[in-house]
N, C-alpha and C positions, 0 to 999 in steps of 0.2 A: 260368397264373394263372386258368383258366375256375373252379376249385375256390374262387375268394374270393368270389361273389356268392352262390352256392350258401350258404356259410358265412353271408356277412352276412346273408341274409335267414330262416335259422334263429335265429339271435341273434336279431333283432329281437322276432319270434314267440316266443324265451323269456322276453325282457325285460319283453314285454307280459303274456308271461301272470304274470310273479311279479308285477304291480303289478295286476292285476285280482284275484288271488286272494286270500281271507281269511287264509291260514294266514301268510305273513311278517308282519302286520299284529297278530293275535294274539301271536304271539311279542313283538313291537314292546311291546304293552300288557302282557303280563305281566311284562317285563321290570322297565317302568316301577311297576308295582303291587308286585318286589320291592324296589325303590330306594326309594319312597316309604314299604314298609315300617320301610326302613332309617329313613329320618328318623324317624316316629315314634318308632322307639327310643331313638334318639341324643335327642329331645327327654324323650322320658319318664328317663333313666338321667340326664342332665347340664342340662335344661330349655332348650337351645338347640341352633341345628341347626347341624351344622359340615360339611355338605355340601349341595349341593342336586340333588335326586331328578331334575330335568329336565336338568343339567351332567352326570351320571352315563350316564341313558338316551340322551341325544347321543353321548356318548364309548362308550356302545356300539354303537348301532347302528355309528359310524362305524368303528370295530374290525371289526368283522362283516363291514362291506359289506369293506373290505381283505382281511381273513383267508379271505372268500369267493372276492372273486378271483384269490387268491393259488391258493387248492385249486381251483378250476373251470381253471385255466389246466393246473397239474399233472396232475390227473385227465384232461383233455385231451388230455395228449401221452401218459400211459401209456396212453391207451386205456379205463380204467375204466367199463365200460357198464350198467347196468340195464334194468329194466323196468319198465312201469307198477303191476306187482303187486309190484315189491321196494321201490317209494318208498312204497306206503300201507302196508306191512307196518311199512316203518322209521318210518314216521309212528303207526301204531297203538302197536306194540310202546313206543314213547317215553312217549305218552301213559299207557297202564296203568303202567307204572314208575315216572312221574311221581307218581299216586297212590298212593303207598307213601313214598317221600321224594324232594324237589323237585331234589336231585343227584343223580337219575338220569335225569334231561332228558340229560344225555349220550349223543353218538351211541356212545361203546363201550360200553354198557351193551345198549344195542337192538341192537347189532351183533352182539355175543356170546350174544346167549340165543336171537338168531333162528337163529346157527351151531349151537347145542346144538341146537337142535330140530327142525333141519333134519337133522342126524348122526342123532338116535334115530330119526326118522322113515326114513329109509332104513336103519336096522338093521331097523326093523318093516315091509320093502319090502310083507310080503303082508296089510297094514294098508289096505284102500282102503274108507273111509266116503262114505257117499253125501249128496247134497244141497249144504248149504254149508258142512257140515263137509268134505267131498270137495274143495269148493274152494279151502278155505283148509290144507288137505293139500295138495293139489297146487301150490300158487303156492309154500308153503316147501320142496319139492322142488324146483323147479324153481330156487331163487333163485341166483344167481352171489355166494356170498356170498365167495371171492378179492376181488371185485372193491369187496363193501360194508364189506371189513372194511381194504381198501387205502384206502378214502375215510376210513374211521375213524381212521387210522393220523395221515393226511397233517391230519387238523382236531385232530387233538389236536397235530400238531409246530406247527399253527399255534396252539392252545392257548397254548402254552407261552410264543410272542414274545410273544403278546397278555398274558398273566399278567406278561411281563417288564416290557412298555411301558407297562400301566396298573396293573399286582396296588398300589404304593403311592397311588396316586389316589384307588382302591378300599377302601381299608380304613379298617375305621370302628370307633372305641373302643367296648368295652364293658365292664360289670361282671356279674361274675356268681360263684356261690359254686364254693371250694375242694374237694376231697375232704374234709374237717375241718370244711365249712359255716361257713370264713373267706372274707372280700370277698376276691377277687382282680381284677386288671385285666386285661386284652387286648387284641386285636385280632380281628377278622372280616373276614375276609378272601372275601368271596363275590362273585364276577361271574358273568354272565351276558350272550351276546351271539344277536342274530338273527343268522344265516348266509345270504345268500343264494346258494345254488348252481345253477349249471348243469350240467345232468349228462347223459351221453352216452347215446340209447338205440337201438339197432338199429332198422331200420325194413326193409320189403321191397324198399319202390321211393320214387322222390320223397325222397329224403335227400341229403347232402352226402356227399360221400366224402373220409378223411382221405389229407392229400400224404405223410404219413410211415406207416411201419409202427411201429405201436406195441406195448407189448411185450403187451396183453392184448386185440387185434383177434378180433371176432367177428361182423363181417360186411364188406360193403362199401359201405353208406351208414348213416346216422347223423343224427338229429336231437337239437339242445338240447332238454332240458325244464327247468323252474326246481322248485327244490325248497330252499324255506326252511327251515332246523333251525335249533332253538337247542341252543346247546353252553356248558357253563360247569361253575364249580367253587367247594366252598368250603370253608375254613378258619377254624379258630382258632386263635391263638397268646398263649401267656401266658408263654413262655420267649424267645423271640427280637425284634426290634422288626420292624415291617412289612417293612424294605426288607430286611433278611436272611432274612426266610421267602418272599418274593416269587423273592429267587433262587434256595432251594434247592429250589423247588417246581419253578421254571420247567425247571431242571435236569433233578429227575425224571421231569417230564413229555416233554421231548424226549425223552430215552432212553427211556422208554416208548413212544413215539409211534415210535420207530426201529425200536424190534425189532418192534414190532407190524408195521411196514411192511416187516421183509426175511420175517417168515413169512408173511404175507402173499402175496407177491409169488413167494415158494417154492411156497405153497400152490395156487396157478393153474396150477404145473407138474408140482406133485405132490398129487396128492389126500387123501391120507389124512392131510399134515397144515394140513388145513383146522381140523378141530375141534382141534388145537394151535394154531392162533392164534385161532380163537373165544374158545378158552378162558384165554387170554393176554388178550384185548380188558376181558374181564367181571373176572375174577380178577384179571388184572393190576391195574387199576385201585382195586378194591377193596383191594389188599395196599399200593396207594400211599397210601391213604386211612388201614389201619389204624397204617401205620408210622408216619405224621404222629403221630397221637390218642397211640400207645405213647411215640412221642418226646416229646411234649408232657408227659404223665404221667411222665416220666424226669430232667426237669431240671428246676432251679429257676425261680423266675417271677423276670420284668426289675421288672415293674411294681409295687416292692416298698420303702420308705421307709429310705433307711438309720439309721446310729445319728444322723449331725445332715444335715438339711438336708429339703429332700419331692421326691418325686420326680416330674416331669411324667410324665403319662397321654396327655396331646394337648393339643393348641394350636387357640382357633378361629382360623380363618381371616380377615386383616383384623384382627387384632387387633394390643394392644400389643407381647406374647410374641412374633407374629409377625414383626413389624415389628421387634424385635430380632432376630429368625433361633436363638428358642429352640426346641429341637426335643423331640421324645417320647421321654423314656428318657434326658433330662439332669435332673442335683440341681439344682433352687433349693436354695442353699446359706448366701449371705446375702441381707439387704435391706434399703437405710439403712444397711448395717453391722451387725448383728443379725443371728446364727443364728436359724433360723427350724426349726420340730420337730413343729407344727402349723398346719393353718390360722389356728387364730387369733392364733399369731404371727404370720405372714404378713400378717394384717392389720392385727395391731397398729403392725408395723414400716412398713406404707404409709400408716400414719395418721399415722406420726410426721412426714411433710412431701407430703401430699396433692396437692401440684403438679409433685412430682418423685419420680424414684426411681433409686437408684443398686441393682444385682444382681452378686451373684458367681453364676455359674450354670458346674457342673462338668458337663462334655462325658462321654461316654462313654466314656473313657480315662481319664475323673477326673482331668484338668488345668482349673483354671480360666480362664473366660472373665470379664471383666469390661465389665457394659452400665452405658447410665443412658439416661433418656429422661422427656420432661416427662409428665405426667398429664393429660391435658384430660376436659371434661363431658361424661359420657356414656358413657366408656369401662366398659368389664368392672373390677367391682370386684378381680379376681384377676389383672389383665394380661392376662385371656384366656387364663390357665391353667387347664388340668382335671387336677386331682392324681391321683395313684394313690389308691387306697382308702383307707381308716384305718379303725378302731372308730367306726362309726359310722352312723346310719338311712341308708338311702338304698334306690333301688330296685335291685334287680339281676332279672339276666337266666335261666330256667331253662333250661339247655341241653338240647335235646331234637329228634330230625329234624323239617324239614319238610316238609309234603308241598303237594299243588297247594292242598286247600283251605286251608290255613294263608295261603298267599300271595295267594287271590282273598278273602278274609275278613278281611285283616290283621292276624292274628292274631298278639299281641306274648306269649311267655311272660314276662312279669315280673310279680312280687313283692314286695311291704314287707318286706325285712327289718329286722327291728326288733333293737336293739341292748343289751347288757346293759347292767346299773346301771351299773357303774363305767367307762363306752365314754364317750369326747365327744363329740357331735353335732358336723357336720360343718359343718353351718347356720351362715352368718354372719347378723350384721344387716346390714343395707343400709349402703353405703358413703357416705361421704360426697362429694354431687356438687361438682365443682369446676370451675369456669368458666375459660377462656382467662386470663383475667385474675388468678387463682391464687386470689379469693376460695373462703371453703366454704361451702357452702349445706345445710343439716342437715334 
């Protein structure tokens, strides 16, 4: 057991240095500055918030810090080791990508284009620039990229639990136009988490020595370093409801995180197909992206009003709707007894006994459910439903990448879209408040 104090007091010295350093803390606030963006949104499209930016950036970090020690543990026992010039590489390389659009903060994106450049550069062996171009030649030679693109492998299978455990927590309604510049509804589906890692780096002397052989040993002592990354993904879906696109992502992602991880680990034993899993890391990723978008463009949308009843979009939280256990992508069907076919039916029908309301609300299999529930003062004039779209003003969303400064700037794409003549405005008048005591106060 001499090898456990050696261990503990390298821990220690990483642990410390990830909480002195700026960079996990960074990640920490931009996180929070894409959540917060989120709210805006959700208030500007629906004028109230149905999440909150601070409940969101908790439930990330604390994914992270999980997902982190999940991969620091793994990467551990395979052996996985770096250098001080492959963690500022992976840190640079993220950041310029990042300015270009904000989901390529992903480590397989940095992974795979530092492995591209590291191949052509050893095609161009008799390529040697002087200065600090020379240096940053020579540190992407030199990189064990087997070993960064094995880390990439192992944060994206942890990706994927994490997209399983939180992707419906995470997603937040939105509007936005058609192919045909018709309101359509959806989801966004976007997280982002800080990672905090510890990662294995050779050293000459004064390191800890591992008790096992592991399959990617390259030396015999070893020191923790901490190296923060943010890792995340995002989606839109307007054919499927959140929690069916959270599993077939999560899906995809494991399996891509799988094979990434046996080329990988091929790759360390055979060289030449290094640049096939580089280019599996970047490419791959990208083809999961475009398949999503293709699929989405190939079927029809959920959030769409049948011939009788309106379809819910979302529910806020804490609300009536909720408090019945009405869910997103079920028909309000009747109310009071009364088919309902627009909002302002809908309203008319809870006018008709302002201190109570009895619902046929048809499930996603289109069998009815039957609620009822008193009205008290105060509540959301709609039960705390948010409909699917109709002909009708409202603002929506222009979908378009984004990149860091979108995210440091809060910058929201939406738009007035304004409605033809013959479209009915969505706009109710204010409802009538109703007191415990069942009177109406107008």
């Amino acid at each position: 057991m001499e090898w456990v104090w050696p261990w503990l007091t390298t821990l220690g010295e990483a642990l410390l240095q990830l909480f002195i350093q700026p960079f996990y803390y960074i990640a920490v606030i931009l996180i929070a500055l894409i959540y917060h963006r989120q709210l805006l949104q959700e208030r500007k499209l629906f004028h109230v918030r149905l999440q909150s930016s601070i409940t969101q950036t908790i439930r990330a970090v604390l994914g992270g810090i999980l997902i982190g020690t999940i991969v620091s543990i793994v990467s551990l026992f395979l052996g996985a080791h770096f250098t001080l010039g492959s963690l500022i590489c992976i840190w640079a390389a993220t950041l310029v990508l990042s300015l270009f659009r904000i989901r390529y903060l992903c480590f397989a994106y940095a992974a795979g284009l530092l492995g591209v450049a590291q191949f052509g550069l050893n095609l161009a062996s008799g390529w040697q620039p002087s200065g600090w171009m020379g240096s940053i030649t020579e540190t992407l030679r030199t990189l064990d990229m087997p070993a960064l693109l094995v880390l990439a492998a192992l944060l994206h299978m942890g990706e994927a639990l994490l997209v399983r455990m939180q992707g419906v927590s995470m997603a937040s309604p939105l509007l936005f136009e058609g192919k045909r510049g018709k309101l359509v509804g959806g989801y966004q589906l976007q997280q982002f988490w800080a990672i905090p890692l510890l990662i294995l780096v050779p050293v000459t002397g004064g390191g800890a020595e591992l008790a096992w052989n592991p399959l990617m040993n390259a030396g015999h002592s070893y020191m923790l370093v901490a190296l923060p990354i943010m890792l995340g993904f995002g989606e839109i879906t307007q054919s499927m409801l959140p929690g069916q696109k959270v599993q077939i992502t999560s899906k995809r992602l494991m399996i891509y995180g799988t094979t990434l991880l046996v080329f990988s680990l091929l790759a360390a034993w055979w060289s030449p197909l290094m640049v096939v899993a580089a280019l599996i890391a970047f490419i791959g990723h990208e083809l999961l992206v475009w398949y999503s978008a293709f699929e989405e463009q190939n079927r029809s949308p959920v959030f769409v009003h049948p011939q009788h009843g309106l379809k819910v979009l979302a529910v806020i939280p804490e609300s009536p709707a909720a408090d019945l256990g009405i869910e997103a992508g079920e028909t309000l069907y009747k109310v009071n007894g009364k088919l309902v076919h627009s909002p302002e039916e809908l309203h008319r029908a809870l006018r008709m006994n302002p201190a109570f309301c009895k619902l046929e609300v048809r499930n996603h299999q289109g069998e009815s459910k039957f609620m009822q529930r008193a009205i008290y003062e105060g509540e959301h004039h709609q039960l705390g439903i948010i409909m699917a779209p109709d002909n009708h003003e409202v603002w929506a969303i222009r979908l378009r990448p984004l990149t860091l400064f979108h995210i440091v700037n809060l910058k929201l794409f939406a738009r007035l879209k304004k409605p033809h003549r013959d479209e009915a405005p969505l706009a109710l008048p204010p409802a009538p408040v109703v007191s415990d005591k069942g009177s109406i106060e107008m």
